[in-house]
Residue frames as qw, qx, qy, qz and C-alpha x, y, z in Angstrom:
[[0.115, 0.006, -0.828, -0.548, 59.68, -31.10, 38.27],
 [0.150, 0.462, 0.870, -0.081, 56.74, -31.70, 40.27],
 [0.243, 0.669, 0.456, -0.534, 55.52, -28.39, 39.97],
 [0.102, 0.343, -0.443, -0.822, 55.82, -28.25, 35.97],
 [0.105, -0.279, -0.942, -0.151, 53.89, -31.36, 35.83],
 [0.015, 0.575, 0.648, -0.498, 51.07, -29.39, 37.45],
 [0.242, 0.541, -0.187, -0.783, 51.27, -26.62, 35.48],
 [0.214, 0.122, -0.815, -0.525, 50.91, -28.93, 32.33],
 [0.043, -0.351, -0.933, 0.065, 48.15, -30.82, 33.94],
 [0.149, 0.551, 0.321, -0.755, 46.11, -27.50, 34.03],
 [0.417, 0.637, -0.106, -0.639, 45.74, -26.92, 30.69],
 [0.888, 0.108, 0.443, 0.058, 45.58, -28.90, 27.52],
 [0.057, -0.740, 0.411, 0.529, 48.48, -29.06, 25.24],
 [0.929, 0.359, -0.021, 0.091, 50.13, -30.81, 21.98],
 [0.344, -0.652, 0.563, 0.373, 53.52, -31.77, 22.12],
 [0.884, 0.438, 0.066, 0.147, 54.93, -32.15, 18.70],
 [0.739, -0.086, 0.372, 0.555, 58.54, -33.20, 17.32],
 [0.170, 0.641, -0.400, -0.633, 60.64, -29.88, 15.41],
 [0.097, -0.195, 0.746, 0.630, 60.89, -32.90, 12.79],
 [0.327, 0.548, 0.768, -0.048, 56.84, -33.22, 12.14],
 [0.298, 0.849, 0.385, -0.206, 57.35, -29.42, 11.28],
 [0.394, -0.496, 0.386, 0.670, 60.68, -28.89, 9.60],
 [0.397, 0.349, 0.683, 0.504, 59.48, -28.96, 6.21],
 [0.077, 0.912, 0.370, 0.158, 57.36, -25.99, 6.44],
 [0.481, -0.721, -0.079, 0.493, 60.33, -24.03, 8.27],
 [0.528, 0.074, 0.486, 0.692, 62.65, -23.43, 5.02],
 [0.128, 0.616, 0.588, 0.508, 59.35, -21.87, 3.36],
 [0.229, -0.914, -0.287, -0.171, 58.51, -19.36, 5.96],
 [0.568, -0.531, 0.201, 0.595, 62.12, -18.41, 6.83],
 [0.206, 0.044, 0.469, 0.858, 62.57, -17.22, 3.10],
 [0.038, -0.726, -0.592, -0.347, 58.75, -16.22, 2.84],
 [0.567, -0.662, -0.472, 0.133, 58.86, -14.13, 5.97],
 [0.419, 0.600, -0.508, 0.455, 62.15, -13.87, 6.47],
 [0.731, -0.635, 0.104, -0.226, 61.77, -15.34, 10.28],
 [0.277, -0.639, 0.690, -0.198, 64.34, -16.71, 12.13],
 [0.368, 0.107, -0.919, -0.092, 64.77, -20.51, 12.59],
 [0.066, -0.150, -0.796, 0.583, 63.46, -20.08, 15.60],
 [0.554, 0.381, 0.289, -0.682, 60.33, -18.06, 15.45],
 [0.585, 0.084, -0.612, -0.526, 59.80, -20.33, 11.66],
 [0.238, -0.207, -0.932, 0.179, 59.54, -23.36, 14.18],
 [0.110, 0.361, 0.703, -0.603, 57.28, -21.83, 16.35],
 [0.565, 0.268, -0.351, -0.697, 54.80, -20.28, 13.19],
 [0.494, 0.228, -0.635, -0.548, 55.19, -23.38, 11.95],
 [0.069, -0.119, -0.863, 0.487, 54.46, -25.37, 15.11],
 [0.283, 0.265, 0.198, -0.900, 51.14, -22.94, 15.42],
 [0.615, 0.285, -0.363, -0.639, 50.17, -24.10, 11.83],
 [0.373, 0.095, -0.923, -0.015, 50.75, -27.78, 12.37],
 [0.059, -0.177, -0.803, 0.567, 48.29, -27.47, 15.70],
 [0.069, 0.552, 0.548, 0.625, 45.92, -24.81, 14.10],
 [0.282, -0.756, -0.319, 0.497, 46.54, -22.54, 16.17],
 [0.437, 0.660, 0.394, 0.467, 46.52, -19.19, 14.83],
 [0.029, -0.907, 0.075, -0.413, 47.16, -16.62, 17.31],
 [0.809, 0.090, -0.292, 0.503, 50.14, -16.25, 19.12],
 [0.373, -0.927, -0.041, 0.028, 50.77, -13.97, 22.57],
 [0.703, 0.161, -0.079, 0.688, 55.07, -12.62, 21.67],
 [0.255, -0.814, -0.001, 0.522, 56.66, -9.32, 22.76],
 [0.386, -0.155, 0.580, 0.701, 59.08, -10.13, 19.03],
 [0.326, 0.725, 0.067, -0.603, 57.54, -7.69, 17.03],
 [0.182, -0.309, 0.864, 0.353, 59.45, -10.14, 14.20],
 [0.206, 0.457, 0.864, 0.051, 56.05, -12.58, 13.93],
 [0.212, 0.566, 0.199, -0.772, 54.61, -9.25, 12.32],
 [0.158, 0.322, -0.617, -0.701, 56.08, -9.89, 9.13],
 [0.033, 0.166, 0.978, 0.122, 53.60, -13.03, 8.91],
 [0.294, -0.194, -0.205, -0.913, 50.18, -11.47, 7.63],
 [0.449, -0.217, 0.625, -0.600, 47.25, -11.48, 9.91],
 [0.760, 0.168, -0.419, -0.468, 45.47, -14.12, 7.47],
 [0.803, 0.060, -0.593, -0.002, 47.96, -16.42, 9.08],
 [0.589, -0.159, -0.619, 0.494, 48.67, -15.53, 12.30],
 [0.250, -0.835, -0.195, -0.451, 47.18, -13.09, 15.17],
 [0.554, 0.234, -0.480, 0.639, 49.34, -11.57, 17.40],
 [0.424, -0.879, -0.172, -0.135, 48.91, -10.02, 20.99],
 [0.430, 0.248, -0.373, 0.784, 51.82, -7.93, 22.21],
 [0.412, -0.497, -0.385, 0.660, 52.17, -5.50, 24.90],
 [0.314, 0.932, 0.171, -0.061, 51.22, -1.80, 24.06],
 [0.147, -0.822, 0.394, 0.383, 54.69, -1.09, 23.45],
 [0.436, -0.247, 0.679, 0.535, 54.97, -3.10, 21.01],
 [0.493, 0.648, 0.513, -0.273, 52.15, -2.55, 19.06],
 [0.260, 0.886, -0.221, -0.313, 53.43, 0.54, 16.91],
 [0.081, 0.640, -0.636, -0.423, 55.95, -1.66, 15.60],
 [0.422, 0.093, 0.889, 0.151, 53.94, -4.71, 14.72],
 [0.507, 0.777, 0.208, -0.308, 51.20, -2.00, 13.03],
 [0.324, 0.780, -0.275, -0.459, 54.21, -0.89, 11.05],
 [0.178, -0.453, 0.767, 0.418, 55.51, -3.87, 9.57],
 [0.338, 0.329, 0.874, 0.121, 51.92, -4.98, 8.76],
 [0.160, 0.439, 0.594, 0.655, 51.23, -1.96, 6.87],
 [0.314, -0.773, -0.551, -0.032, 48.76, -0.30, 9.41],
 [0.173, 0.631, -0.110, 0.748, 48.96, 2.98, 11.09]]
């Protein structure tokens, strides 16, 4: 435990509560179509204003880049271009 505490103490974070952002989850699970999971974590993102988001789930594509910037791995690329439209 000690050495998570360190890791946390490196960098600044926000811990917030799944219930500060459940309300928004519903909307971007049917907007989206995301998971529960990845809606929490969007909607976590948006609650913090954070906007860009480092995933390998080629899933958080479907969310347009207005609202959310993704870095992937080069293998995943080609399938986050296609689901946002891009070539």
């Amino acid at each position: 435990m000690d050495a998570w505490e360190d890791l946390l103490s490196a960098f600044t974070y926000l811990e917030v509560q799944v219930a500060e952002v459940m309300d928004r989850v519903e909307e971007l699970m049917g907007t989206f179509g995301l998971s529960s999971y990845d809606a929490v974590h969007v909607a976590t993102g948006e609650y913090a204003g954070a906007r860009t988001l480092v995933t390998t789930d080629a899933g958080f594509a479907s969310v347009p880049e207005t609202r959310l910037t993704i870095y992937t791995n080069a293998s995943r690329v080609g399938p986050c271009r296609r689901m946002r439209g891009h070539r």
